[in-house]
N, C-alpha and C positions, 0 to 999 in steps of 0.2 A: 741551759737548765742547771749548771754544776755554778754558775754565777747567783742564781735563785734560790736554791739551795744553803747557799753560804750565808747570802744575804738575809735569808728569815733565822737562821742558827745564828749568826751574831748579832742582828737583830734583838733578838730574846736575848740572848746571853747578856750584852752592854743594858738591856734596858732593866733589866733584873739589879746587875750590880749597880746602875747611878739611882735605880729607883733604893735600894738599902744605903748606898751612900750617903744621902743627901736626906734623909728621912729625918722630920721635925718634930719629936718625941718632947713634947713642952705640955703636954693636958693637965699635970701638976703644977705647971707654975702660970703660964697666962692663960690655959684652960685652951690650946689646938693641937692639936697631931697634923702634920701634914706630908702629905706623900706627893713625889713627881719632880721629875728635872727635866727642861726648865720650867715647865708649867706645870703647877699645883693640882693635879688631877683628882684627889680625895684627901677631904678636910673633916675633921672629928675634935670636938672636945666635949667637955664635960658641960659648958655652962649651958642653961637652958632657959633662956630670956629670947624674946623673938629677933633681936637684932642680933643675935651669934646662931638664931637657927638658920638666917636666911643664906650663912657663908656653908654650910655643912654638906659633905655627901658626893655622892662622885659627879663629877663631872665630864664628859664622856669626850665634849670637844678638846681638852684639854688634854686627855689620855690620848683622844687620835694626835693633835695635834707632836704628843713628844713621841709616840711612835714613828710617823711619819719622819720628823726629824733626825732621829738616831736610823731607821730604814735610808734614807737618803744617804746620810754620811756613812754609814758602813755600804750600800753597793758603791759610792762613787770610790770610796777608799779599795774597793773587790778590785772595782776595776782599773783603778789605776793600777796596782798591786799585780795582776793579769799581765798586763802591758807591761810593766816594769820587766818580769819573771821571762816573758815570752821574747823578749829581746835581747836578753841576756842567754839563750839557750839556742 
């Protein structure tokens, strides 16, 4: 349970900081914003022609998809982290 635990609090906390890290603040010059590491989860710009409406808005498999991905790499890092600590003691 103390493995579960950790894993959803670093979880949130690493997807927090690469999603402000990586944030694509351009709607002033080529007209997108976009959020999401490594997948582009929600896309916003200003132009309003139906060929830039059809990129816009969140997209949810892609938010699962970079959760999932950062949840993976933080339990397998828990656990190896675990195993590391617990042999050492």
């Amino acid at each position: 349970m103390k493995t579960t635990k950790q894993t959803i609090f670093w979880t949130i906390i690493f997807f927090i900081i690469l999603t402000v890290l990586t944030i694509d603040e351009k709607a002033f010059i080529d007209g997108l914003n976009q959020y999401g590491f490594p997948f582009r989860f929600y896309i916003y710009g200003y132009c309003k022609s139906p060929e830039c409406l059809e990129y816009y808005g969140l997209r949810i498999f892609n938010l699962f998809a970079d959760i999932f991905i950062i949840a993976t790499v933080v339990y397998f890092t828990t656990l190896l982290n675990k195993k590391l600590f617990e042999r050492r003691t």
